[in-house]
Each structure stands twice: as C-alpha cells, then as structure tokens.
Steps between C-alpha positions, in 0.01 A plus 500: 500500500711366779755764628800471762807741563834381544689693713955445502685753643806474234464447133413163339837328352455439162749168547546427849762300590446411840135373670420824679511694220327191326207494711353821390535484149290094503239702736442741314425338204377205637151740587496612196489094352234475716314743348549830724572836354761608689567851646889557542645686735857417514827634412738756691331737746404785221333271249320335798382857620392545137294173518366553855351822351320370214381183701371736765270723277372155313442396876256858564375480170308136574732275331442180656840261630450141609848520713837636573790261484857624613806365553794624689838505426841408748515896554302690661203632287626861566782449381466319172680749255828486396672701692248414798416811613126497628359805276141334594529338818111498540371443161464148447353469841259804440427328170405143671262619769273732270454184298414360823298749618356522142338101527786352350654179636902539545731257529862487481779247490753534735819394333790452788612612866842472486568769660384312842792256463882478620645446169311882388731663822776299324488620212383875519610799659400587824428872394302329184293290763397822672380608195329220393410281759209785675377522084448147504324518818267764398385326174368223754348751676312632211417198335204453801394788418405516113517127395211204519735239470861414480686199330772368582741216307473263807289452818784509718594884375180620690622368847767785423295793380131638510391227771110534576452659162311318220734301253509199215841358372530595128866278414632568153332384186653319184409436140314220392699292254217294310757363250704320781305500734296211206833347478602482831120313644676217213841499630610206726861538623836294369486167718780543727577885417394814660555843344449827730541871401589747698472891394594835642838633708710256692695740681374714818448254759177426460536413133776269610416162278792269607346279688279394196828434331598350722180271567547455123856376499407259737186340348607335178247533211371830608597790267485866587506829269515814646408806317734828647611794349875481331660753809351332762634194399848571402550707858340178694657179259751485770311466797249224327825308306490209821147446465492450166469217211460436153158431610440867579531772196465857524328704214377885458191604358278821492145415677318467189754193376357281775287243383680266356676487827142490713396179244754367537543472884321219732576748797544879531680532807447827740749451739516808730736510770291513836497872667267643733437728209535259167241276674228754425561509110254414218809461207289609177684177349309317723143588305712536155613098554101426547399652212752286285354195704847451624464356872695678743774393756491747784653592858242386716556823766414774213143621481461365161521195596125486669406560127697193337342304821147642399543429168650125503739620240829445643721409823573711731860420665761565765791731348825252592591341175463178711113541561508599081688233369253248692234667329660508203570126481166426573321668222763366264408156610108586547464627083088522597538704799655773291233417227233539772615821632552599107139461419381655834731825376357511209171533654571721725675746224152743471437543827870687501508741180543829549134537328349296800668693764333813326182323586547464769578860618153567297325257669640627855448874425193505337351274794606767722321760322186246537486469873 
C-alpha cells in the first residue's frame, strides 16, 4: 500500500476561488488519483494538533509513510487561524522533523515571498511588518531544518529564498480535457481570423490588459474575449472604453463555464505586466490553457514563459501592444503556425495535470528516501 501525508497549515476550501487556495485542494487529491492513501493533516491549528497526534502514534506504532508533502500558505504557518494568534507556534515544525528523523522524506512547497518586496511595505502596516516579517523569516529558517526538499512555482523564486538548499520547481497543474483536447488536435483556425481569450482580473496593475486591446483594435481580423468578473468590469469599463472595439467583448463566467471559451480560442493570452515581482509567477491559467490544448500567448519576462519556450506551445512576447499586435498579425496570417503550436499543446497537456505533478513529488521524495 503506498502511503504519503499531506501536510496544509489552514483548512482545505471546499470551492476555492482563487489559485492559492486552488492548489491544495488539486494536490491533495491528485495523490490520491494516483493511487496514495492519503494521511490529512490540515485544517485550523486544533484539528491539525488532533491529526499530528494520531499520525504520530501510527508513526511509533510501525506504520510505514512513503513521504510528507506540505504546502505553505501567504501567512506565516504560525499564524494560520482565524484570528491568527499562534496557539502552536512549534507544532507543525515539531511535526515535520520527527517525520524526518523518523525515515520519512519531506518536502514542502513554498507558495510566495511577498513579504520581501516594496509593494508588501506599501501596502501593510509597519507595526504588522514587525509582526510578520521576523515569522516569515523564521519559517525559512526552519524549513532547513526538517524538510528534504522544497518546491517552488518557478526557478527564479529560489534565487530569493533557501539558496544552497536542495529544490525542484513544482508550477501549478491543470485538468486534462480529453473531449477538447480530441477536438482541438482537428481544429485549423478561420483563414484570416484570430480569436484569443483572456481570463482572470484586469484591474491591479499587473492585471492591467489594455494593451491587448489595444493590440487588438489595431490588428483587424483578430477578435478578443475576455472573461472578468461583473464588478471588476463595471469599476474599470471606463479606463478600457479608448482601447476598445466591437472586435473586443467582455463576458462573465464562473471557472467551471470555461470551455467553450478555451475551444474556442486560437490564443489564450497571459499578458502580465512586467514587475520585478510579477516576472517570477507561474499563473495556474497558464497549465489550465495546456490542458485544453489551447496555445498560449505570454509576456516573455515572466517565469512561465521558460515553460511555453520548453514546450513549443506558444509565443512568448514583449508587453507593448505594439510588439502584440505584430504577433498577433502574424499568426492570423500564418493559420499553420497556430495549428503547429495547437498540436504541440495538445501534446504537451499530460505532462502538466495536476496528477503528473503528484508524480512527480513521488518520484522526487521517494528517491530521496532511496539514496
């Protein structure tokens, strides 16, 4: 029987509605689709103590575990309860290294460092960032002492945090869409037409999307949906009014009402605007637009970008809507380029479920445990 414990320091959302909370949730039972019988210990700070007890004595008792996989959260594991008062502020820590000391491999994903960039002094407190900042610090701290391993969404994170310590990238995961996925290897584009989809916030800075719309307006027989919720638009239909045309339309849908607009799409665009800190990111729409065999359209300065390069299955580009219209006009006049990059999506769909990033943290650990 193949065994792992998954460690989370906050409860598991039964429907998340943003990718951190996401990310979890598709771990978790990603091991268990792989065939692992997972140990839980999750939830607020009491329930995990409850867990961490019982896991312990099956521990001493000879119950055999393959691996521990955690993941963090953007607070500081201490500090995970509501209220976030640290009523434990050694138990998940205490928990990790007797596993380790027990023979079991740990590993943990390592979620975020915000908390190491301008915008987090910005934006919080300074008597918060007392608090917080020296909790943040001391998780690092800890982490070389009781893990094996530690994942992070991007390469470029680890030039940040944990240098000199072993680590693997681990990006986000998506779910394999056979139905479209069969479609979409078929699909050859409308000569002289290009449709691209954009999903998620377009307010923020960073989620700014105007000069797509704008690269839009100015490439004729390219079309562009974007998918945002209602509020977000109606505060922000202002700002994006010069940039756009009937060309452009603007529609709201709940994540699981995507595919139609995934099948439909020759492009998914992830346009990020460039920061020191945005250029780090691994979007989890990135992986969810491969596993619809939708290629993807990408800021070339963002970390995810490597992986569209890797993968042939998309075009990484410079974030002025000049450098994206010129793309843009290209593929609409190039129909087997975006064909090309369609089919070399859909192959590359498996190798980014959340099921094969599961296997991969098996494979890792369990080497570990072998050396």
């Amino acid at each position: 029987m193949k065994r792992c414990i998954f460690h989370y320091p906050a409860p598991i959302a039964d429907a998340p509605g943003i990718g951190s909370a996401l990310r979890p949730k598709r771990m978790l039972a990603a091991f268990r689709a792989i065939g692992y019988e997972v140990e839980e210990v999750t939830g607020y700070s009491r329930e995990r103590k409850e867990k961490i007890a019982a896991v312990r004595r099956k521990i001493q008792s000879g119950t055999e575990y393959d691996f521990v996989y955690s993941e963090s959260v953007n607070d500081p594991t201490a500090m995970t309860d509501r209220d976030h008062i640290p009523r434990h502020p050694f138990m998940d820590f205490s928990f990790l290294a007797l596993c380790k000391k027990s023979g079991i491999p740990t590993g943990l994903f390592y979620r975020d460092m915000h908390w190491r960039f301008p915008f987090y002094r910005d934006s919080v407190s300074w008597w918060k960032r007392a608090i917080l900042v020296p909790m943040f610090r001391r998780d690092l701290r800890s982490y070389r002492r009781v893990l094996s391993l530690i994942y992070f969404p991007s390469e470029a994170i680890h030039n940040y945090v944990m240098e000199g310590f072993p680590f693997r990238t681990l990006p986000p995961g998506g779910k394999l869409q056979e139905e479209t996925l069969t479609r979409k290897r078929e699909r050859r584009p409308v000569p002289g037409e290009l449709h691209v989809f954009y999903v998620g916030s377009i307010t923020g800075g960073v989620y700014d999307v105007r000069n797509l719309c704008a690269a839009v307006r100015d490439t004729a027989g390219v079309y562009l949906t974007i998918c945002t919720p209602q509020a977000q638009w109606e505060t922000a239909r202002e700002q994006y009014a010069p940039v756009l045309c009937d060309r452009v339309r603007v529609v709201h849908r709940s994540s699981d009402q995507l595919a139609e607009l995934y099948e439909q799409a020759d492009v998914f665009a992830c346009c990020l605007q460039s920061n020191e800190y945005t250029d780090l990111a691994m979007p989890i729409k990135v992986p969810e637009s491969i596993c619809y065999g939708t290629p993807v359209m990408i800021t070339e300065t963002i970390a995810a970008a490597d992986l569209i390069r890797q993968e042939g299955c998309g075009w990484p580009v410079a974030g002025s809507d000049r450098a994206m219209a010129e793309l843009l006009a290209f593929l609409r006049d190039h129909p087997e380029e975006v064909a090309a990059k369609t089919r070399n999506t859909v192959d590359a769909s498996p190798r980014h479920t959340w099921e094969a990033r599961a296997r991969q943290v098996a494979e890792d650990l369990t080497n570990l445990h072998k050396e």
